[in-house]
C-alpha positions as CSV (number, residue, x, y, z in Angstrom):
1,X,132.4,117.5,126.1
2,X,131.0,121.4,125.5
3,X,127.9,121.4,123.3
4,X,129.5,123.1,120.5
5,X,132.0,120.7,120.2
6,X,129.4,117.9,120.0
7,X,127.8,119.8,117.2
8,X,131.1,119.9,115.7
9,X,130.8,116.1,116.0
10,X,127.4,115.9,114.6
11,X,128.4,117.6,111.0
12,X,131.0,115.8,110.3
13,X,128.7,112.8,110.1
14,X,127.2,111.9,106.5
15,X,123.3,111.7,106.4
16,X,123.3,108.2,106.6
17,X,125.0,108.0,109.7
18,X,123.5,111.5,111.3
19,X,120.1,109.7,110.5
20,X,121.3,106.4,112.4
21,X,122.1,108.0,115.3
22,X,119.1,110.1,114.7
23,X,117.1,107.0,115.3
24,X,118.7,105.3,118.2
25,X,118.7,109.0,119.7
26,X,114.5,108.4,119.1
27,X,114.3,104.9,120.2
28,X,116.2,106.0,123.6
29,X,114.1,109.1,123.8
30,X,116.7,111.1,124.1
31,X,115.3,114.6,122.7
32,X,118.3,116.7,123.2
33,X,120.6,115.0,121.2
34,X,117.7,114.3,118.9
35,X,117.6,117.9,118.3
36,X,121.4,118.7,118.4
37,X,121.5,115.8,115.3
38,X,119.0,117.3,113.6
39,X,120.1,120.5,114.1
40,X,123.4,120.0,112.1
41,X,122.0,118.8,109.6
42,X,121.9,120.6,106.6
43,X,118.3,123.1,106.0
44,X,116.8,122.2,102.4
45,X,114.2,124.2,101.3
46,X,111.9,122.9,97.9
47,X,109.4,123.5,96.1
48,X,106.8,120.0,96.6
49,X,103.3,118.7,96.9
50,X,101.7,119.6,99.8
51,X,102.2,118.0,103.7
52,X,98.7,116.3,103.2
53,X,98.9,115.1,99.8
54,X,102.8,113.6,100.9
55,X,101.0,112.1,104.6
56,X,97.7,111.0,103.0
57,X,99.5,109.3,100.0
58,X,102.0,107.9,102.1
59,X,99.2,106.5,104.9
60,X,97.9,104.9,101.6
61,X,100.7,103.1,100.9
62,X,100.8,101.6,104.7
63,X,97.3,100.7,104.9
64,X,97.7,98.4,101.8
65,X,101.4,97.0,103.1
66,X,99.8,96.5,106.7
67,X,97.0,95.4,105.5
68,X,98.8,92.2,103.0
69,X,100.9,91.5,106.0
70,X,98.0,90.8,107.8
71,X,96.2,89.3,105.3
72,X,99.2,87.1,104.2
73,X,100.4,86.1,107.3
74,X,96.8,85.2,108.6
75,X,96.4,83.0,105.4
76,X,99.3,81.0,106.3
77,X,98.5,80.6,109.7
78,X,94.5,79.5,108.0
79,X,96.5,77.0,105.5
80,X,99.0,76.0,108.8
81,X,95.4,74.8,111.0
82,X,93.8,73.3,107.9
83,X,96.2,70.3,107.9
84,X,95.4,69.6,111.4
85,X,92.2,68.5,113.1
86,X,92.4,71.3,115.3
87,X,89.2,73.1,114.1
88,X,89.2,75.9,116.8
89,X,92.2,77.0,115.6
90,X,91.1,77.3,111.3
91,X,88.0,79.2,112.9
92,X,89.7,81.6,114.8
93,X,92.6,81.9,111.7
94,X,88.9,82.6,109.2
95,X,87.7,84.9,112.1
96,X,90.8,86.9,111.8
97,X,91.0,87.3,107.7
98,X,86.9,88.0,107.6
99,X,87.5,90.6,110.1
100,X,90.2,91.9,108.4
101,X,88.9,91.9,105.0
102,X,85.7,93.5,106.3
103,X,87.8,96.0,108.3
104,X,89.3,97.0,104.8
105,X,86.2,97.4,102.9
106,X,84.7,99.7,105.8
107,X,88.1,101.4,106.1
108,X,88.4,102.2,102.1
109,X,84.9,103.3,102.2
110,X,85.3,105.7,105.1
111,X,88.3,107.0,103.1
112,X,86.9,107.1,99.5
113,X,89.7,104.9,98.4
114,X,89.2,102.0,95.6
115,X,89.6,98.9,97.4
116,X,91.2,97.3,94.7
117,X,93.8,99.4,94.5
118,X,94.7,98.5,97.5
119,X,94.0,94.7,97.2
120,X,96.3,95.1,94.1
121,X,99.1,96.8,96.2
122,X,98.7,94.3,98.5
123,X,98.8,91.0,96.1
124,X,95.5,90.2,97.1
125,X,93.4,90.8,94.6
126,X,92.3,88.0,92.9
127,X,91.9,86.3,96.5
128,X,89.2,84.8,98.0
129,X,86.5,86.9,100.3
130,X,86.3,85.9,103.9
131,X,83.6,88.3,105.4
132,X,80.9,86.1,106.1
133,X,83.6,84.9,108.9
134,X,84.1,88.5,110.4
135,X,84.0,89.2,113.9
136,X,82.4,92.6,114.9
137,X,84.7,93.6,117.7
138,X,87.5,92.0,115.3
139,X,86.4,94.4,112.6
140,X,85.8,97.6,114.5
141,X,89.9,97.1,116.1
142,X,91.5,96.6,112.9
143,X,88.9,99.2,111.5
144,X,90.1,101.9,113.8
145,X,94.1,100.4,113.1
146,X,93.6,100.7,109.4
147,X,92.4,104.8,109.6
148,X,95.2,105.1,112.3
149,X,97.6,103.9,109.5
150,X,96.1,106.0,106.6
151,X,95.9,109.4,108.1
């Protein structure tokens, strides 16, 4: 199939679809058709807020959904070792959410960010505090994670 009718392909598609195959195209690594998708696409041009406000607030929003997930999930797992005698396991479960926690309040700091807004995002802000059970190493990983995430 010629290139042009490919493209002829690629508009009929509705945005939906165009950015399905847009995806899998990604996922395969497949930068030419990639482009020829996103070529056909329509051009929109508007008037916004600004790349960095639109990546910074959107980073924001990540941090405090990756940072529940972890925080969540981890608490299950700490409420999952509790009930048995395996005390290795709660340790290494309160290791985890004190790293985390402490990776959050050096991340928002770093950042300028109110933790609690992010606590709140996160439905974790009335929970309990687990830093006195933070790993360093722990901290600095999820640390440099969490900045990844918000920038």
């Amino acid at each position: 199939m010629r290139l042009s009718d490919t493209d002829k392909l690629y508009k009929k598609l509705s945005p939906i679809q165009a950015a399905t195959m847009a995806f899998e195209a990604n996922v395969r690594r497949d930068d030419s058709e990639l482009d020829a998708i996103i070529d056909c696409q329509p051009q929109l041009y508007f008037v916004g807020a600004s790349n960095a406000f639109r990546s910074r607030s959107m980073g924001l929003f990540n941090l405090a959904l990756l940072y529940g997930t972890i925080y969540w999930q981890t608490r299950a797992w700490m409420i999952q070792t509790s009930y048995s005698w395996d005390n290795s396991a709660t340790k290494k479960a309160l290791t985890k959410i004190g790293s985390v926690e402490q990776a959050l309040i050096e991340t928002c700091d770093q950042l300028g960010v109110d933790i609690a807004a992010v606590k709140s995002l996160s439905s974790s802000n009335a929970e309990c505090s687990f830093v006195e059970y933070a790993d360093v190493t722990l901290t600095a990983e999820y640390v440099d994670t969490f900045l990844h995430v918000a920038h």
